[in-house]
C-alpha positions in Angstrom: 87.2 70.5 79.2 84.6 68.5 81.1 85.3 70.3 84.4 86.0 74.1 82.7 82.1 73.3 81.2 80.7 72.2 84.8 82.4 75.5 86.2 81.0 78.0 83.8 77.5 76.6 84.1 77.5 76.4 87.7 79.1 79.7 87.4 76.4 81.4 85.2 73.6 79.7 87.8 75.2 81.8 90.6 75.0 84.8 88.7 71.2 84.3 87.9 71.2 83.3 92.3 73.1 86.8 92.9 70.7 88.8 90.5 67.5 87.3 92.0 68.6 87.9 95.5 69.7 91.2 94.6 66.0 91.8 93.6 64.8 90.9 96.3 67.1 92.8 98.9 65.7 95.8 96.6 62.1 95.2 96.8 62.5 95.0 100.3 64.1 98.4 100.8 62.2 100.0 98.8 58.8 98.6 101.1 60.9 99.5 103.8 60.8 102.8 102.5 57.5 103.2 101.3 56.4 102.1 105.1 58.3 104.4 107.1 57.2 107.0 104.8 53.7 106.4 105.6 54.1 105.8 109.0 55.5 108.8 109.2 52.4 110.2 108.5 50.4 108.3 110.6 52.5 109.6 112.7 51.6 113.2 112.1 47.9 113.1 112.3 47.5 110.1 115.1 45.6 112.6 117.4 43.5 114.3 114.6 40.2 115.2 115.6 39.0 116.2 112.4 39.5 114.8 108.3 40.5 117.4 106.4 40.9 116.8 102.2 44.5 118.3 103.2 45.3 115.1 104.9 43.6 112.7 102.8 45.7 113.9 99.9 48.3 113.0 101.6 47.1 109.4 102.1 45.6 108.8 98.1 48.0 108.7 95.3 44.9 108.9 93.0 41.2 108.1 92.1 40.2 106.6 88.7 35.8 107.4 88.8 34.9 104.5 85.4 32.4 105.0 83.2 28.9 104.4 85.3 26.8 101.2 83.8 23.7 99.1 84.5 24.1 95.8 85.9 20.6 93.7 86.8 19.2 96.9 86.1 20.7 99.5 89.0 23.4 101.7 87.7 27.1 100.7 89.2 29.5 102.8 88.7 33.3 101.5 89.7 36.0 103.7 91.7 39.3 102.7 92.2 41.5 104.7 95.3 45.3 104.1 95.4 47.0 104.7 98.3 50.6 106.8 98.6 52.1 103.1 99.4 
């Protein structure tokens, strides 16, 4: 009984090892993926000689603009820019 206990909990804490390494080997594909699809369009637009907004969409995901406020008395106003990756 002693030794059937030992191998079901040594058992459930190499499940828990497969499922975290599993995770991980994910995560890292899917970063994998996320940088060869940007640097594929790096890529595209290494010899660019001008910025276009066509191109920079395809480098920003999106652009929260907050709520502009006074701080020490100059008005801030916080943007946030998120890249594709």
């Amino acid at each position: 009984m002693k030794l059937s206990a030992e191998y079901k909990a040594e058992q459930r804490e190499l499940e828990e090892k497969v499922k975290a390494d599993q995770q991980e080997v994910d995560t890292y594909e899917q970063n994998k993926s996320d940088f060869d699809s940007f640097a594929a369009i790096i890529r595209k637009y290494v010899g660019m000689k001008e910025l276009t907004s066509a191109i920079i969409n395809k480098f920003i995901k999106k652009i929260i603009v907050h709520a502009p406020e006074k701080v020490d008395g100059k008005q801030v106003q916080k943007v946030d820019i998120f890249s594709t990756l």
